[in-house]
C-alpha angles and dihedrals in degrees: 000000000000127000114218113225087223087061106034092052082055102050089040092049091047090043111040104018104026117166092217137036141187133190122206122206096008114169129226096241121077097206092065126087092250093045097053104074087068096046095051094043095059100037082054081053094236103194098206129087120285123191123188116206118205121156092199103041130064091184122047114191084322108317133098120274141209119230088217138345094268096067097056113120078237150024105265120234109221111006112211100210098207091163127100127297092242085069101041102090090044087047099045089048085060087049099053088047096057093044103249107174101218126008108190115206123215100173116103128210102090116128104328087078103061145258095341099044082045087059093046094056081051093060081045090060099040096051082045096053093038102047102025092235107153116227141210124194133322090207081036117151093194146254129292124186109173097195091056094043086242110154094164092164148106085212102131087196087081094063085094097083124234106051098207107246122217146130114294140088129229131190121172134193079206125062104200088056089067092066090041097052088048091049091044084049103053086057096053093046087259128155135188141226084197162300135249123182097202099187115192096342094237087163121347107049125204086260109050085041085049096039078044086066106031092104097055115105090210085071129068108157135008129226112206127197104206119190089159134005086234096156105026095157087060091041095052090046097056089045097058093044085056094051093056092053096039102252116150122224118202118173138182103214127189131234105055083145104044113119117249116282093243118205135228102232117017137042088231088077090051097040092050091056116191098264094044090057090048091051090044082046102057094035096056085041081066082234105137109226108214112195108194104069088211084061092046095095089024088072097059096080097051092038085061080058123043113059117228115249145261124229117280095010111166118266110288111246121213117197119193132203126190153171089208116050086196090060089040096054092057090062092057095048101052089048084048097062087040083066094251125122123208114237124246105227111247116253087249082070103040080045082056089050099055097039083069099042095275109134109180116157114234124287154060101330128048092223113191090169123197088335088060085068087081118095085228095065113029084051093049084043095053090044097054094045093043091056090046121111102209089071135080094178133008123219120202116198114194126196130211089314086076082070109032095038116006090182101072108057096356101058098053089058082052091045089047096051090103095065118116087230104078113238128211130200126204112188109198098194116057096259109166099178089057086051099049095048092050091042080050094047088046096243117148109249136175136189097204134052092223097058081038092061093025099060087036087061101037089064107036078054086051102104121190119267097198086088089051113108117223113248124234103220131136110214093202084063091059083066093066121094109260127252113222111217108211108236098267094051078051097053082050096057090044093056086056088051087045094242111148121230125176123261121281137171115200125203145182112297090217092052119153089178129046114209121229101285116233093221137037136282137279092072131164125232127211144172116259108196124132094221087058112067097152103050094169096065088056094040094258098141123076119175139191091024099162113183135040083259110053078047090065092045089054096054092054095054093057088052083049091047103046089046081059110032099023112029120183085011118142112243120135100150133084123194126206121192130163115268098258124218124203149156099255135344123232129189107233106195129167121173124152111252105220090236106029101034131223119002133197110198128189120199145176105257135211115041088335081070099075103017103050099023086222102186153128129215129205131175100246147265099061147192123239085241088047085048088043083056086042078053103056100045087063103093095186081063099047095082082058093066096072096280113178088344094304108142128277122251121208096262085166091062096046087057097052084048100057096033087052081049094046093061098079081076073072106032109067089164077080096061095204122162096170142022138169140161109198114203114008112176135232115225123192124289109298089010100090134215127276132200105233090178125018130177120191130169125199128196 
């Protein structure tokens, strides 16, 4: 999905900055929800036309009002609906009819509240697709620019005046978390572009409002609160957009706890829970998720300055520097549970050090203890780390001096802000003045070691989306009832991806006589039948079978087992294929997610499968380089590289063989929904990998 400029000036211009605006259903007291958009309005000194709409009110606090939308002296820009739910659909088909560019819904009770809200957000779609008419909400607490005065909301967090301008971008699936994040940003010195409150995203989703915006200079990153990824084809592309102009994207999502969205049929679904494919989602999106809301505008001024990165970029290293070594500690052990270490300084830079009166013994930490709370050596220390190679960012932790004098170990962080290394401050005491110089310097700070460690890692996980290839998926197919392929129809379709299995003859269940094999024995024999993807659960599956004879005997017993565990089912095939050694087994499993696309995953096979969810998770489709990183998040696969002399596995091939998987995401002649080869075995270095069961479902 692509956004046109033409189109996205217009709709940004309707919706943040509109020259006229009418409210329908505004009451006459100010205090109430629906009296609030006009209040706030005119105390933000909004310069356009607005135009309150009451049936039952000449008079609106104040101020002349409009018995309905038909009689205004002109066509609205943008209509704020603050009547009941029971009139929206009635009031968004009239604006449709006169031509108002954006109508933004406050009311609730869509389809969250059942069958007949569902139906209504049905009407929504329909006078939206028929009439052009863009929509917010509903659920839609409302739209705030501060550049333009506009306080188009029934928030009643922006009674407090001045809303503090600035240069990032909010939308929010929740509209009360507009008002908390304001009220969280004028204590930290932050100011905002502005704020949208998106609802249910009937119509307008947090992508195509923020994509709307990404050419205007007044904005430089976006802070997203996701409670879904309705809309992931919007939101990637957004994100993308943002990428190529620098513009950083950091979001709090929901739904870290939900349990996994297990699927009917494979063990990918129930591998690539709900909340893993959000997180693969936002991290190949190159959108940073922060996961500490305190930390959530603290993470704007370290995102301007850490690039995302490229595929297969070395490990980030974190040096730290400190006057506690308790604070500093802390540091170390927060990065160290989000899986990243922090980095000894080399004995080049401890050399350095010494060489100006800087004496720290060896490790993880540059402890300067109590001495470091003087401006001379923090300083010489700074500009010593931030010249070292062995560092991609510098953290300095500073202890009770950050309250009680600043100057001595707080203003050379400040002094060193302009370095092109990026430079972090943690400050351990509450010291608000400290806070509030380094915020104003645009330094990164933190007061707690956990949004330190949290914001460092988010976007140091962040890859870059500009190497992503679009998919080619169509959602609506995901709707039809799926077509299971039996596993022979599935090896076909794997020799036309280029994904190696390993060889198979299949005959005749009711065989009498078994052809010459053209492998070896021992072979395993298995029911191939469409209508049973899970053969073990109906003993279809014999293994080690050795002679002709014992080959004859096994055939009889499938017959035996499906008369007894799958009766008047369809199965007239049996498959033979050798019994396969290997080094290790893997689950290779790609299925399109209705909100995120189409998804490659890589785990651990055998019992690790379902005990140590063991796995890594990539939009698809995806590069062998992007498949060799997929590789090496996998632990279970570590030992296979050569560790401590064990014997090499052909990771290459592994990699051919999820990247070749990963191109249905590209191929939609193919029709697949779902596909998984479980388990596909490792041979040894140069000898490949082979599918030895494979699963796939097509619409």
């Amino acid at each position: 999905m692509t956004f046109s400029a033409t189109t996205s000036s217009a709709l940004a211009q309707a919706l943040l900055s509109p020259r006229s605006i009418a409210l329908v259903g505004a009451s006459d007291d100010a205090s109430k929800t629906a009296g609030r958009p006009l209040r706030f309005l005119r105390q933000a000194g909004f310069a356009g036309a607005i135009y309150p709409v009451n049936p039952h009110r000449a008079l609106v606090q104040g101020e002349k009002a409009w018995a309905a939308l038909a009689d205004l002296p002109e066509v609205p820009e943008h209509v704020f609906v603050l009547s009941g739910t029971d009139s929206v659909v009635e009031t968004v088909a009239e604006c449709g009819r006169l031509g108002v560019k954006v109508v933004t819904v406050l009311a609730s009770g869509f389809s969250e509240s059942g069958t007949a809200g569902a139906a209504r957000e049905d009407a929504l779609r329909a006078i939206v697709r028929e009439t052009g008419v863009r929509l917010v909400g509903p659920s839609s607490l409302g739209v705030i620019h501060p550049r333009a005065h506009l306080l188009l909301t029934a928030n009643a967090a922006f009674a407090e005046p001045d809303i503090p301008e600035g240069r990032v971008f909010v939308a929010s699936h929740s509209g009360s978390m507009i008002g908390a994040l304001v009220s969280r940003g004028r204590a930290r010195g932050v100011g905002f572009a502005g704020l949208v409150s998106v609802g249910n995203e009937v119509d307008l989703s947090i992508g195509e409002i923020c994509a709307a915006t990404l050419d205007d200079p007044g904005i430089d990153s976006y802070v997203l609160f996701l409670e879904s990824l309705h809309h992931g084809p919007a939101l990637r592309s957004f994100a993308r957009e943002a990428a190529q102009r620098g513009k950083p994207v950091m979001a709090y999502k929901l739904g870290r706890s939900a349990a996994a969205a297990e699927m009917v049929v494979t063990h990918t679904g129930a591998l690539a829970g709900e909340d893993d494919v959000a997180e693969a989602f936002l991290r190949d999106c190159g959108i940073a998720r922060i996961g500490i809301l305190d930390a959530l505008l603290e993470s704007r001024p370290l995102a301007l300055r850490l690039p995302l990165r490229a595929p297969q970029a070395a490990r980030p290293r974190v040096g730290i520097v400190t006057t506690t070594g308790g604070g500093a500690a802390m540091v170390v052990d927060q990065l160290g549970i989000r899986g990243l270490d922090a980095e000894p300084a080399s004995a080049a830079t401890l050399a350095k050090l010494a060489a100006v009166g800087i004496q720290v013994n060896p490790g993880r930490i540059v402890d300067l203890t109590l001495a470091g709370a003087r401006y001379d050596v923090m300083k010489g220390a700074l500009d010593i780390l931030l010249q070292s190679p062995e560092f991609d960012l510098v953290v300095a932790v500073v202890g009770s001096s950050a309250r009680l004098q600043p100057e001595l170990a707080v203003k050379p962080i400040i002094d060193s802000a302009g370095s092109a290394k990026p430079l972090v401050a943690m400050l351990v005491p509450e010291a608000p003045q400290a806070i509030a110089q380094l915020t104003a310097a645009g330094v990164p700070c933190f007061r707690s070691p956990e949004s330190c460690a949290d914001v460092i890692t988010a976007l140091f996980n962040r890859r870059s989306p500009l190497h992503l290839q679009e998919p080619a998926w169509d959602a609506a197919a995901l709707a039809t009832t799926p077509v299971h392929l039996n596993e022979a129809q599935a090896y076909d379709l794997l020799d036309q991806l280029g994904v190696p299995h390993a060889a198979y003859v299949t005959l005749p269940l009711q065989s009498d006589m078994v052809p010459v094999l053209p492998f070896e024995f021992p072979v395993v024999v298995k029911v191939c039948s469409a209508d049973i993807p899970h053969k073990t659960e109906v003993g279809g599956v014999l293994l080690n079978i050795d002679s002709v004879a014992s080959l004859n005997a096994a055939l009889g017993t499938l017959r035996s087992n499906l008369a007894a565990h799958a009766p008047g089912v369809s199965a007239e095939l049996a498959l033979i294929q050798p019994m396969q050694p290997g080094l290790a087994e893997v689950l290779l499993g790609y299925r399109i997610d209705p909100d995120a696309g189409p998804l490659i995953m890589l785990a651990a096979g055998g019992i690790w499968t379902d005990l140590l969810r063991d796995r890594s998770i990539r939009l698809a489709p995806v590069s062998v380089v992007t498949a060799q990183e997929m590789i090496g998040e996998v632990r279970a696969l570590k030992i296979f590289t050569g560790l401590r002399g064990q014997s090499r596995g052909d990771l290459a091939a592994l990699a051919e063989a999820i990247s070749a998987l990963s191109q249905l995401a590209v191929q939609p002649e193919h029709g697949v929904l779902e596909a998984e080869v479980n388990p596909l075995m490792i041979m040894g270095e140069g000898q490949g990998v082979l599918a030895v069961d494979a699963l796939i479902l097509k619409r």
